[in-house]
N, C-alpha and C positions, 0 to 999 in steps of 0.2 A: 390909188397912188397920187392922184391930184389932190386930195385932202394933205395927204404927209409930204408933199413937195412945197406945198402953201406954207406949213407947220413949222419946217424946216428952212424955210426963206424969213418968216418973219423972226425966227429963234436963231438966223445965222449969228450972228454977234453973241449971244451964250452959249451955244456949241462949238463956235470956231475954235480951230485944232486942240478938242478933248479929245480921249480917247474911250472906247466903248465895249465891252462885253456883250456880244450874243450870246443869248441863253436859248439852246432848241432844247433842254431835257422833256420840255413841254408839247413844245409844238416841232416836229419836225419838219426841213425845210428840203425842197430839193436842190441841188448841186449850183443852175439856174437863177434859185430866187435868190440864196445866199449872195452869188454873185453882183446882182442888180442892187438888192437894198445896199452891199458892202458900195458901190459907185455909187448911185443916190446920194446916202448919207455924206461921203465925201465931197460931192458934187456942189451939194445943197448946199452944206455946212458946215464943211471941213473937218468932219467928224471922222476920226479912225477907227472903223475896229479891229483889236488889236486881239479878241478871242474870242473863239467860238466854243461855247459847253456843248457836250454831245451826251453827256451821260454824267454822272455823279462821279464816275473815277476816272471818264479822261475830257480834256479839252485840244482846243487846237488853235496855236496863238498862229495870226496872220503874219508873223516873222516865217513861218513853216514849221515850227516846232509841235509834233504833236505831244502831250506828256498830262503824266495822269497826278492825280489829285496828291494835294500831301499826303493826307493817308496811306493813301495807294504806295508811294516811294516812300515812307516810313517802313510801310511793312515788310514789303520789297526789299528794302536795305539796297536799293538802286538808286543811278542818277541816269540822267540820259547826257549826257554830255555830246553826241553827234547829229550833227547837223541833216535832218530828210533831205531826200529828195523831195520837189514840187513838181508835180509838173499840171499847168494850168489852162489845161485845154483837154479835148476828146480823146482817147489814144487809139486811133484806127488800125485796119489791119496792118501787119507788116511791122509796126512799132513793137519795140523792147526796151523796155527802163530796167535798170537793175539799179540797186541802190546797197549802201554798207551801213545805212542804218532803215530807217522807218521813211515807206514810201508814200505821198498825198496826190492822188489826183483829184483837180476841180474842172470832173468831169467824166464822162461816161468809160470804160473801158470795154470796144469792141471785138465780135469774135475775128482771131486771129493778132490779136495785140497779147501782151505778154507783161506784166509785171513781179518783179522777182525783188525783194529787199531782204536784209539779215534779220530786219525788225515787223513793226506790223506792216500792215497795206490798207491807206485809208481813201475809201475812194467817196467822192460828193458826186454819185451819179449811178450809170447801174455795170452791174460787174457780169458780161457776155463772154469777155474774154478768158486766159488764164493769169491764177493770182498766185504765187510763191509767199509767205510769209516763212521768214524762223528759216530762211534756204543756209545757215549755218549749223542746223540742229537745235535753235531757239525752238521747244515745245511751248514754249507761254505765247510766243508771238500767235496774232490775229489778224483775221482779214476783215475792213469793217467796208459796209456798202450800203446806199440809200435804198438797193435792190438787187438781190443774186440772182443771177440767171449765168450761172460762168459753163464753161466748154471744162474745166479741169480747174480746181482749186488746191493747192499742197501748204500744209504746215507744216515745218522741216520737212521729216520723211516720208510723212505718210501725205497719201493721194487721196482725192473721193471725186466721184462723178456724181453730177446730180442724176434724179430717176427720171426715164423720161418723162414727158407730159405733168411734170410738178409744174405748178403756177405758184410765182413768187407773192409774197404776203407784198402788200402793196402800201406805201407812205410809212414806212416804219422801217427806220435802220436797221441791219441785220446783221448780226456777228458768226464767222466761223471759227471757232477756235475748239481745242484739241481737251474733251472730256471722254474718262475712263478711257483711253489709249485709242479714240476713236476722232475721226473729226464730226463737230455735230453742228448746225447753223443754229443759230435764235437770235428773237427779234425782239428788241427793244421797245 
């Protein structure tokens, strides 16, 4: 980090207030490091970033807006026009966020925390808790997480519990969403 704080002091004057795309489709980051480099860069350089790629069909602009590729909203014949929830911290037990559209946390969801939105549930951390995605009957909506390990996860209507003794795939983003009427995880 002493090398790219050096890089970014002497390049402060050509970085001051650009803005900047993070790309993890490559390199996956956890919840943590995003958060640091996103202060650093700022710090250094006054550099923003303004979005994070997670995958080839969705990103996630630092406004809080998560939303997927043109493509992706071509095909869709969608737009997103509502505003996520953020919420930018750990969510411990006893916590409940509900959201009316697409939910972000930057940061872990612990057992006993609850996350419920009508859209997806994007969490930068690991998911112990419970996640609701699609809680209006959205079947497309997803639950995305740096790591599953949840207590109950639901895509609209349908429930799964994980088996006991699964050990979660480790540094690779993981998606639950709802194939052949079933909900199924995979990891990116």
């Amino acid at each position: 980090m002493a090398f790219m704080d050096d890089r970014l002091g002497q390049s402060r004057d050509f970085f001051q207030n650009t803005e900047m795309v993070l790309d993890l489709r490559n390199r996956p980051m956890r919840s943590d490091e995003i958060s640091a480099l996103y202060t650093r860069l700022y710090q250094k350089s006054m550099v923003r970033v303004v979005e994070v790629r997670l995958s080839d069909h969705l990103s996630f602009s630092m406004a809080g807006e998560p939303k997927k590729s043109r493509a992706a909203v071509e095909a869709d014949g969608e737009s997103n026009d509502c505003v996520p929830v953020i919420v930018r911290n750990t969510c411990r037990s006893g916590v409940r966020v509900v959201s009316s559209s697409d939910c972000v946390v930057l940061g872990d969801v612990n057992p006993g925390a609850e996350i419920i939105a009508e859209g997806d549930v994007i969490i930068f951390g690991n998911l112990r808790g419970v996640a609701h995605a699609g809680a209006r009957g959205d079947q497309s909506a997803r639950i995305w997480a740096l790591s599953f390990e949840p207590n109950q996860i639901r895509i609209a209507d349908l429930v799964a519990v994980p088996p006991r003794g699964a050990k979660p795939a480790r540094g690779r983003f993981e998606i639950a969403e709802i194939r052949d009427g079933v909900i199924q995880v995979v990891s990116l």
